[in-house]
C-alpha positions as semicolon CSV with decimal commas, in nm:
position;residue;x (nm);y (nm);z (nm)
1;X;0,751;3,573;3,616
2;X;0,908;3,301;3,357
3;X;0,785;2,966;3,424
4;X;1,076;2,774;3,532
5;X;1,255;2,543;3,278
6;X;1,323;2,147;3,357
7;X;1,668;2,080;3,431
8;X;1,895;1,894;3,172
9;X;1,891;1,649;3,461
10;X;1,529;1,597;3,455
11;X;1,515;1,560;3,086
12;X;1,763;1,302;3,078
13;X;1,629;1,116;3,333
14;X;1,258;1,127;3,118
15;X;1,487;1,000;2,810
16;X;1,619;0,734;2,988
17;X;1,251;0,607;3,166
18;X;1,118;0,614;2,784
19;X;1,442;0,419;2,641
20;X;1,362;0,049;2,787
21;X;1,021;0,093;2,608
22;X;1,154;0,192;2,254
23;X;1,406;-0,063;2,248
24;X;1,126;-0,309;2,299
25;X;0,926;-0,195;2,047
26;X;1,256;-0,167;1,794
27;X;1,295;-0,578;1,910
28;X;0,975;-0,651;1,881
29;X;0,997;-0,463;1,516
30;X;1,276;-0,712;1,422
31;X;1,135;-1,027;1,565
32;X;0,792;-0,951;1,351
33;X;1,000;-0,898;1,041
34;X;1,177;-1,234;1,095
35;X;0,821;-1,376;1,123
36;X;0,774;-1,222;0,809
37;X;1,059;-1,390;0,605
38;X;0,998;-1,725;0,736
39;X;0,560;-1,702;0,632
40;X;0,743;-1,555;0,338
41;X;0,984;-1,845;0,214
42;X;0,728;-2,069;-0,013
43;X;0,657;-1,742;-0,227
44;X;1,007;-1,685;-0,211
45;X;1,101;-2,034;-0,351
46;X;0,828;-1,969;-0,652
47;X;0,894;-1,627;-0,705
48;X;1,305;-1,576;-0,656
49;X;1,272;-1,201;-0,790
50;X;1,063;-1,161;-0,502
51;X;1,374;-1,174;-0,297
52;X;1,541;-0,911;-0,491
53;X;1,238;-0,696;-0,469
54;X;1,203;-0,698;-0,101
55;X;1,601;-0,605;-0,070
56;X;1,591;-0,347;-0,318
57;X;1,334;-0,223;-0,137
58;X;1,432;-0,208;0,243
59;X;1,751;-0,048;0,055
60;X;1,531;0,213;-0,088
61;X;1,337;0,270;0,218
62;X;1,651;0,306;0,437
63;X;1,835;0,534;0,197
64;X;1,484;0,785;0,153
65;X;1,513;0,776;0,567
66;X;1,839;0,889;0,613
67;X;1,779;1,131;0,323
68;X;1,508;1,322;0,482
69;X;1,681;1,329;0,849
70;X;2,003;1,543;0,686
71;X;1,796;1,684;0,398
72;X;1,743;2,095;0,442
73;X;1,420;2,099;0,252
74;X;1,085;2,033;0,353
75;X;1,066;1,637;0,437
76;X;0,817;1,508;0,206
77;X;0,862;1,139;0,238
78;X;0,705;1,094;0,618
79;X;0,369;1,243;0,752
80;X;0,001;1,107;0,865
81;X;-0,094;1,091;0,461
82;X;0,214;0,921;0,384
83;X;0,199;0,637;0,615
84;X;0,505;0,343;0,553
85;X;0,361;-0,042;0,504
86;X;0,209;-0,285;0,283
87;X;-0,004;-0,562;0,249
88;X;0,225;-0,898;0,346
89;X;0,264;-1,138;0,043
90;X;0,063;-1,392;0,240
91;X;-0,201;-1,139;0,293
92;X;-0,228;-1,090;-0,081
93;X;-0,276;-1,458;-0,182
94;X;-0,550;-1,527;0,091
95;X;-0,729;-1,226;-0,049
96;X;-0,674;-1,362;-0,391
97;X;-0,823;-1,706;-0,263
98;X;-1,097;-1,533;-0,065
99;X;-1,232;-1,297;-0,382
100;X;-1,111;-1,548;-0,620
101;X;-0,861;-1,370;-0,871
102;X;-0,840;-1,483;-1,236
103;X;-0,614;-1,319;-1,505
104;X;-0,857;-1,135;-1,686
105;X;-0,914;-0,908;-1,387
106;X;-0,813;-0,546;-1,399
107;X;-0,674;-0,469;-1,029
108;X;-0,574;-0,053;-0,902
109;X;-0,372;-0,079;-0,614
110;X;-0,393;0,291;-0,458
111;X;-0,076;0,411;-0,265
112;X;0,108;0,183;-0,433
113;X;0,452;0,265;-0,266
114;X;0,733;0,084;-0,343
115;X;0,458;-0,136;-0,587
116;X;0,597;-0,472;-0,380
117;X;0,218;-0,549;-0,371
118;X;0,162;-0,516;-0,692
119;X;0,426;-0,680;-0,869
120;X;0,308;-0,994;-0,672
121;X;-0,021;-0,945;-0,750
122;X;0,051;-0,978;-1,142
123;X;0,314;-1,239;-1,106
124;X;0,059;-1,474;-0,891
125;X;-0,226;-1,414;-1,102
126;X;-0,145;-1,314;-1,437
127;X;-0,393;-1,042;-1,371
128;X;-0,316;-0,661;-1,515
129;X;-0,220;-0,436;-1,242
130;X;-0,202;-0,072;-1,194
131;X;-0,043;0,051;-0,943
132;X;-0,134;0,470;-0,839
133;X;0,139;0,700;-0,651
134;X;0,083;0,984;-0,496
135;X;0,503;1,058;-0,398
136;X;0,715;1,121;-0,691
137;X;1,000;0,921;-0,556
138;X;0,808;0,616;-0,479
139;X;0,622;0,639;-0,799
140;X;0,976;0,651;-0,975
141;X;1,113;0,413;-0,754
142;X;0,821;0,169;-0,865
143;X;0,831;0,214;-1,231
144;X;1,185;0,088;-1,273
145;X;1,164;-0,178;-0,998
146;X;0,848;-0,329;-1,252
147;X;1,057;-0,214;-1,591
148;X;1,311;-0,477;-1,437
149;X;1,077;-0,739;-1,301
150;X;0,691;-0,728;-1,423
151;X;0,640;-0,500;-1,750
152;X;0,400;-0,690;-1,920
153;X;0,109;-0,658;-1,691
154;X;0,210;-0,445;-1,439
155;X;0,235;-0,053;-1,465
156;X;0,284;0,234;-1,211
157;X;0,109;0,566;-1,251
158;X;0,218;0,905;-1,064
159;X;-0,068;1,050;-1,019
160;X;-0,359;1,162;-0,709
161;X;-0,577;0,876;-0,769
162;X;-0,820;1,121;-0,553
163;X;-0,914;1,294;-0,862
164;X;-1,012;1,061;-1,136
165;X;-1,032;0,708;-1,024
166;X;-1,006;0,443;-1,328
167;X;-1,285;0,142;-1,376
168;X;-1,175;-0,195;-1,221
169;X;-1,279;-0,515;-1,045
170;X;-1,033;-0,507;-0,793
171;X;-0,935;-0,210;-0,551
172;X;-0,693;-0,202;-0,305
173;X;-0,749;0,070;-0,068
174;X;-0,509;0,212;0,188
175;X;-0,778;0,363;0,419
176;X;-0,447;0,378;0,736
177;X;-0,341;0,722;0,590
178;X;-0,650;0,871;0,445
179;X;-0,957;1,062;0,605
180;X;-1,309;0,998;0,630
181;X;-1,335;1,295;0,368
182;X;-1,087;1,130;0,096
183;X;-1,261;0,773;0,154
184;X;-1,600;0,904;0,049
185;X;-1,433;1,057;-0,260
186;X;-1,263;0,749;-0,345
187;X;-1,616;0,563;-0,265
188;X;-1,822;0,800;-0,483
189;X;-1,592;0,753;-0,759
190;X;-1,603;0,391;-0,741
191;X;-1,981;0,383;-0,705
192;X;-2,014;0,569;-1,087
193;X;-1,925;0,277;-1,243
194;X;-2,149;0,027;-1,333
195;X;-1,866;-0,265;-1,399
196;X;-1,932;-0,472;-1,045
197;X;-1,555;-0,478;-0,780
198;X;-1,443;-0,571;-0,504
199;X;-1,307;-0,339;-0,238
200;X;-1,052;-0,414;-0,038
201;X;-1,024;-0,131;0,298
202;X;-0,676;-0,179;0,486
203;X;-0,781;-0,085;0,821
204;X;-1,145;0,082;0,748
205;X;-1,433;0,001;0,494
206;X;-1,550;0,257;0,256
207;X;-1,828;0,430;0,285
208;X;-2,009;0,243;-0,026
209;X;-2,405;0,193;0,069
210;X;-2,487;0,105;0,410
211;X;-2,667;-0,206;0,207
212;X;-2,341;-0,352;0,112
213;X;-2,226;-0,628;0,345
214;X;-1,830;-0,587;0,492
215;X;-1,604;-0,853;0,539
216;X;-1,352;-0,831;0,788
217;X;-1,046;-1,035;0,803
218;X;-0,750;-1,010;1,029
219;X;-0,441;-1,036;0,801
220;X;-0,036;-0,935;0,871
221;X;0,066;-0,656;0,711
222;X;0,436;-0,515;0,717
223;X;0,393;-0,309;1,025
224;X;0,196;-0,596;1,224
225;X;-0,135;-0,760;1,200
226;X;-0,449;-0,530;1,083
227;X;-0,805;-0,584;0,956
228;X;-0,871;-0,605;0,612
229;X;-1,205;-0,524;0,464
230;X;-1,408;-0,659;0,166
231;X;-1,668;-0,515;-0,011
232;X;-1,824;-0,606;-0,324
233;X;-1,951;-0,325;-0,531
234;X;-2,271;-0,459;-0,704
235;X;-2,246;-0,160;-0,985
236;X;-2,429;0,107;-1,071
237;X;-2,656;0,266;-1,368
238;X;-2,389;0,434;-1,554
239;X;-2,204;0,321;-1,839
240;X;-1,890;0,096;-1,762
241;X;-1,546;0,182;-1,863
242;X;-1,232;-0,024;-1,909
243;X;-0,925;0,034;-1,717
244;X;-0,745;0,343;-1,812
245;X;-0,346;0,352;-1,799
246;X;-0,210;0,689;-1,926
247;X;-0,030;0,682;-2,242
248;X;0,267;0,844;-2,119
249;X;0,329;0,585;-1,869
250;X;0,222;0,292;-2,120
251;X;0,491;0,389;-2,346
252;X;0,782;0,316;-2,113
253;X;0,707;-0,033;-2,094
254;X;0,624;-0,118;-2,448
């Protein structure tokens, strides 16, 4: 006997008890985002590109959307590993404050998206940035948006920054869409370099040396408030190396 199938009725009625609840979370969506702008506006006023950026970008973001809801192939731009968001321009400059920035740092911003976070991050402290893609669209995406805004110390790389990590002093980690498994990769690469960094863990630390203190701080992000953790990576044995940016990617910008 064929288990019996809900009536139409009943799953309207379930669609309707669960519609309240995502229009409240689509409002509260909006009213965050308005929060946003408004911690937003002195960057804004000493950055203008900035505003540019952000609305190229929520263009972009919208257009990939509808794209992969009427797209036949395979969606590739959503999934666990691909998780939306940055860190919020205010987040940025307290970390900057907090591990004290100076332009002759080397920062690798890993899952750089649509490299929002990056671009700031070289226009507020003169500092060279690269920015590593995993997506081919966002990498692309990125590359013109810094051709246009930030090519003199800014560069995006497509590439699986799981594989061959470069030398740094700053690392942005986006430990929201990545497993315990790729964290200790990432960690192990970091740890064969002997030049000290600093760590930065969206929403986990890595798994560096239980001897290495973590500092947690509760920053907004675009998809709401998160913790943010620092580590500082005292260095290791092993020869240091400079930061690497491929030459293939260094010649579009020169």
């Amino acid at each position: 006997m064929k288990p019996k199938q809900p009536s139409r009725l009943f799953t309207l009625s379930l669609s309707l008890l669960h519609a309240p609840q995502a229009l409240l979370a689509v409002l509260l969506h909006c009213v965050y985002r308005v929060f946003l702008t408004v911690i937003h506006l002195p960057f804004y006023l000493r950055y203008p590109s900035l505003i540019f950026i952000d609305t190229l970008c929520m263009c972009a973001s919208l257009f990939y959307k509808i794209k992969s809801r009427f797209s036949l192939a395979p969606n590739t731009y959503e999934g666990a590993e691909f998780t939306p968001g940055e860190l919020s321009y205010l987040a940025l400059y307290m970390l900057g404050q907090k591990i004290r920035l100076l332009p002759h740092h080397h920062i690798v911003d890993l899952g750089a998206g649509f490299g929002q976070a990056a671009i700031f991050l070289s226009k507020f402290t003169n500092a060279t940035v690269l920015g590593i893609e995993l997506q081919d669209h966002l990498a692309l995406f990125s590359q013109r948006l810094v051709r246009l805004f930030c090519r003199q110390t800014c560069h995006i790389q497509h590439a699986n920054f799981q594989h061959e990590l470069p030398s740094a002093d700053v690392y942005l980690v986006p430990a929201t869409c990545l497993s315990p498994a790729q964290l200790r990769r990432i960690a192990q690469q970091i740890s064969q370099y002997d030049r000290p960094a600093w760590v930065i863990g969206i929403s986990a630390p890595l798994p560096l040396s239980s001897r290495i203190p973590v500092s947690p701080m509760k920053l907004p992000l675009s998809w709401g408030l998160a913790h943010v953790y620092i580590q500082r990576w005292p260095g290791s044995t092993r020869d240091s190396h400079t930061l690497k940016i491929d030459k293939k990617t260094k010649s579009r910008y020169d």
